[in-house]
C-alpha positions, 0 to 999 in steps of 0.5 A: 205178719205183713207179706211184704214184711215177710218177703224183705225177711226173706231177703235180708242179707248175711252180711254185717251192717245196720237194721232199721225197723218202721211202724205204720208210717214209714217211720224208723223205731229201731236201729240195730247192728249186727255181726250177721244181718240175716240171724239178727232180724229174724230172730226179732220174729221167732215165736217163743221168743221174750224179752220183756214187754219193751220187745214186745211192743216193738214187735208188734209196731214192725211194719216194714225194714231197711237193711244197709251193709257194711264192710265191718262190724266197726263201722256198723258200730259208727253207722247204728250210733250216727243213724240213732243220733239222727232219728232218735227212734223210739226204742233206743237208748237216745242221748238226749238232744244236746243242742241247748248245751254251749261249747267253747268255739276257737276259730278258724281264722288267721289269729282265732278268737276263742268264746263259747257257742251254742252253734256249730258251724263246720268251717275248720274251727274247733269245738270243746264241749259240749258243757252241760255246767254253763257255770263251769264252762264261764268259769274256765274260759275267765281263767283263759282270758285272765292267764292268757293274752288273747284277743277278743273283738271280731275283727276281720284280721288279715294280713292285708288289713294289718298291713294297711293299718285299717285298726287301733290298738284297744284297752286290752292291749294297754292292760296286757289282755291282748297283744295287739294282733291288730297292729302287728305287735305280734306274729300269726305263729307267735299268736297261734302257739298262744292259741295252742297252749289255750286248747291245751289248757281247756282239755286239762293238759296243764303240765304240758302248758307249764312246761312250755311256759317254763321253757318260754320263761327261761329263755326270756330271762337269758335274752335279758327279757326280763318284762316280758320274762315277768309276764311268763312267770305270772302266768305260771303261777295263776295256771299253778293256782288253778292247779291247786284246786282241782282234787288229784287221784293219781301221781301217774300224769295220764288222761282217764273218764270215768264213766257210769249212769243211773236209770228208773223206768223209762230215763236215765242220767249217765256222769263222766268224770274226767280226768286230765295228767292225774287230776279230775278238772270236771264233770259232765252229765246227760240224759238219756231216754228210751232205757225201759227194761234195758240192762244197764250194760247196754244202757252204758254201751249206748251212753259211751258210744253216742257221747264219744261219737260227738267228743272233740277228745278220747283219753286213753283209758275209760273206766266203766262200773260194768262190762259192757258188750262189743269192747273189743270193737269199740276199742278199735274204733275210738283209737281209730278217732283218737289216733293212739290206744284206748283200753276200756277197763272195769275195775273191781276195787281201788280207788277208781271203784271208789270215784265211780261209785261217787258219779253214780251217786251224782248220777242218782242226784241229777236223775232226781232233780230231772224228776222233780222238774218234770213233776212240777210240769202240767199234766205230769204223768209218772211213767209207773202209772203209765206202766200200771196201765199198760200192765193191767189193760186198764182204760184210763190212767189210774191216777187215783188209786185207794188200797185197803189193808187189815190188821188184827191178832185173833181177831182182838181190836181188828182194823182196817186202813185206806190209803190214797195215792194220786199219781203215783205219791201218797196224798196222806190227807186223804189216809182212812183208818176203820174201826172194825165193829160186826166181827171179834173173830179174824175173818179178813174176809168180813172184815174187808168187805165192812170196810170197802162197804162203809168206804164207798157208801159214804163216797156215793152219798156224798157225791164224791168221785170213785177212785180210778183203780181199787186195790186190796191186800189178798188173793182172789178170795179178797177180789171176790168179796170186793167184786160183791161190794160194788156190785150191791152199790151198783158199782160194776164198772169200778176196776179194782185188783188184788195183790198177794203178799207171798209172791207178789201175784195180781188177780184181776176180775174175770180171771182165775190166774194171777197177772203176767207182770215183769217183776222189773216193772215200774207199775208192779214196784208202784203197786208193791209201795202202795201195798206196804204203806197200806199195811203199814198204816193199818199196823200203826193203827193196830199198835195203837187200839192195842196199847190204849186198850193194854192201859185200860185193862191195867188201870180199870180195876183201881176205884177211883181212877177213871178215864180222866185221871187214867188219861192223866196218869199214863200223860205224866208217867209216859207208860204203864211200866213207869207208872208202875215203878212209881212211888207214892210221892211221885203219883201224888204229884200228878195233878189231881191225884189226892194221897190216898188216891195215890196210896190205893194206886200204889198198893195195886201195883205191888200188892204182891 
């Protein structure tokens, strides 16, 4: 370790706070809080201590650490997430930058306009959002505009400007989309209690909405107001429209998110369903990177806190699949934000498992779709390949890899498969299947090595190029044998692996011991799925030699019957059973088949 690494170690301070951890160039890779600084920094450098390649590679890249204290655990909660939304260090969870995502802005002005906006701009206004379903976000601010009268031009007005009569009503006001603030038709209060039900409206507190709307009608009606009762009362009912669409899973009128996310290897994708006075008005989806080897419980802590941290609102409960660390901490915390009770709870059956089981499926969805978008980019590399390198120390990228497998009953028709995968997916065009021909008895062994030896025979001749990575079926007794192989074709320097089936174990070259790979790494799960469809081909294979050669020893004893009428019997029957089962009529239907023919195969099936 550095020595002024050791020094600030020694230094680091007992009380609660935040940790910042720096590689080679001053740069911040990790922040961390914890109850006791002191315990919690050095613990990182114990020896002993494993907590996965992810720890690993974080430890070695430490160079240098900053420490700040803070008067609470709650506010080392605040600091850690504002310090990772900043920094975006490279060993966190990181909610992925959200500045392409709109809100919706309502002003701060003396009649706000309301519109969306992918800036924020920290004078006074309001921001709800952000939306990561523009579609969604355009959808609710048409139903504003069309239910509430609000205006929509910029100009600048104040009082003053009113009062000097510097502007003209426009179209929306002759249509009854605005007011007319512009003119003075309407007050700032009477504008601002509009503006009020509007916000309301947008965070899905309808019923609010509906009752001062019934209260505002009402009151209308017994100044004998009867238009401007009228316009109330259609207002009314295009917000009980609105209502009516939206699926409602509770009769309590209480606000709720649900809260869950789904992670392969180094990203991850969390869903918030929201739910307003007992009914889900929508969905919002993020991404999150840096979740390689993290349990799922600090992926979900980490998701809830950064996007709470930048949420206009906080309801009053928060469910979420699976307990998550420092609750009662955060608890405090969001009440202190929302200034009433949170209680983050986790259900075990009912009908709030059943909605979080649907966002994760939504999660799995978005999370593959984040994929597929990523695979159609240039360069794409899969982040298992990337693993697979990491794990077997290998010097380029095994983008190309060609696994073999053997097949055989005591040693009756042995086979052997070649399956190629290039960047991490199946490339079936490039599957081989061997016929293996020097032994009838079931030696893998031999068997393997005739198949590796005709397979990069024909390779060098043609001049095509080696694949980045060989895996065979086995232990090291197939390594062996592999080894031998590329070194008579001069072929030394090809990497090439084994992989055992009975506990999943690697054998590299040069080392009796199997590899130290994490059973939760996406390189061994790569090469586990290569391995299976190896053996499955050569299976298929297998299956296949078997039955043809089951027919020809049923069939080869009828004189008269050779591998044209064979072939033609087993097509038009479908099997040897139902061959079998036929009667003389029906053989003599097969085209060329004479009766007698048809008669002699008939006697040799039921001769007995």
């Amino acid at each position: 370790m550095i020595e002024t690494l050791k020094e600030k170690l020694e230094q680091v301070p007992t009380e609660p706070g935040v940790y910042l951890f720096k590689d080679k160039n001053d740069k911040i890779i990790y922040v961390g809080k914890a109850k006791r600084l002191r315990s919690r920094v050095r613990s990182y450098f114990q020896s002993g201590r494993n907590e996965g390649p992810k720890h690993e590679r974080l430890v070695n890249k430490i160079r240098d650490l900053e420490t700040i204290i803070t008067d609470s655990e709650i506010e080392a909660l605040i600091l850690e997430a504002n310090l990772i939304k900043e920094y975006k260090p490279r060993y966190n969870v990181n909610l992925k930058d959200d500045k392409s995502f709109p809100y919706i802005r309502v002003t701060n002005e003396p009649f706000p306009r309301i519109f969306p906006t992918r800036r924020i701009i920290r004078d006074g206004s309001k921001y709800f959002g952000p939306y990561t379903d523009v579609k969604l976000m355009r959808s609710l601010l048409k139903t504003v505009k069309r239910i509430f009268p609000i205006r929509s031009c910029n100009l600048n007005l104040t009082q003053e400007n009113i009062a000097a009569k510097k502007f003209r009503v426009c179209l929306n006001y002759h249509i009854h989309r605005c007011l007319g603030p512009c003119e003075g038709f309407i007050n700032e209060e009477e504008y601002n209690e509009i503006v009020r039900n509007i916000t309301n409206f947008i965070q899905g507190r309808d019923n609010m909405v509906v009752s001062e709307l019934q209260a505002k009608m009402e009151q209308a009606a017994e100044q004998l107001q009867f238009e401007k009762a009228a316009r109330v009362r259609d207002q009314l009912n295009a917000i009980k429209d609105f209502q009516f669409k939206q699926k409602v899973i509770t009769p309590e009128q209480i606000d709720q998110d649900l809260l869950t996310a789904v992670m392969e290897d180094d990203d991850a994708c969390g869903v918030i369903f929201k739910v307003r006075e007992g009914r889900i008005i929508g969905r919002q989806h993020f991404y999150l990177s840096g979740v390689e080897s993290e349990p799922m419980a600090n992926v979900l802590k980490q998701f809830l806190v950064q996007y709470y941290l930048r949420s206009e609102f906080i309801p009053g409960e928060i469910y979420l699949l699976e307990k998550i660390a420092d609750i009662k901490q955060i608890e405090k915390w969001l009440q202190s934000k929302n200034s009433a009770r949170v209680r983050l709870k986790f259900p075990q059956r009912g009908e709030k498992v059943k909605l979080l089981k649907m966002a994760t499926q939504n999660a799995k969805l978005l999370l593959d779709e984040l994929k597929l978008q990523k695979m159609k980019t240039k360069d794409f590399v899969p982040h298992s390949v990337k693993a697979l390198q990491r794990d077997l120390y290998l010097k380029s990228l095994p983008r190309h890899i060609e696994a073999f497998d053997i097949s055989n009953i005591s040693g009756t028709n042995p086979t052997a498969s070649l399956v190629t995968f290039i960047n991490g997916q199946p490339k079936k065009a490039e599957y081989r299947r061997f016929k293996i021909r020097i032994k009838s008895t079931p030696d893998d062994f031999a068997m393997m090595e005739e198949a590796l030896r005709r397979r990069y025979s024909r390779i060098l001749k043609e001049k095509k190029n080696m694949p980045d990575l060989i895996m065979v079926d086995g232990g090291k007794g197939q390594l062996s044998v592999a080894l031998r192989v590329l070194k008579d074709l001069n072929l030394e320097k090809q990497p090439v692996i084994a992989l055992a089936k009975r506990l999943d174990e690697v054998f590299i070259p040069a080392s009796s011991d199997p590899q130290n790979i994490p059973h939760t790494s996406s390189g061994l799960r790569l090469l586990q799925r290569i391995r299976d469809e190896a053996h499955r081909f050569a299976v298929d294979y297998h299956r296949k030699l078997r039955g043809k050669a089951a027919v020809k020893s049923e069939l080869d004893d009828i004189s008269g019957v050779g591998p044209t009428r064979r072939k033609k019997l087993v097509k038009h029957f479908g099997s040897v059973r139902n061959l079998k089962s036929a009667t003389i009529e029906e053989l003599k239907q097969v085209k060329g088949i004479p009766e007698q023919l048809a008669q002699n195969i008939y006697n040799h099936f039921h001769q007995n």
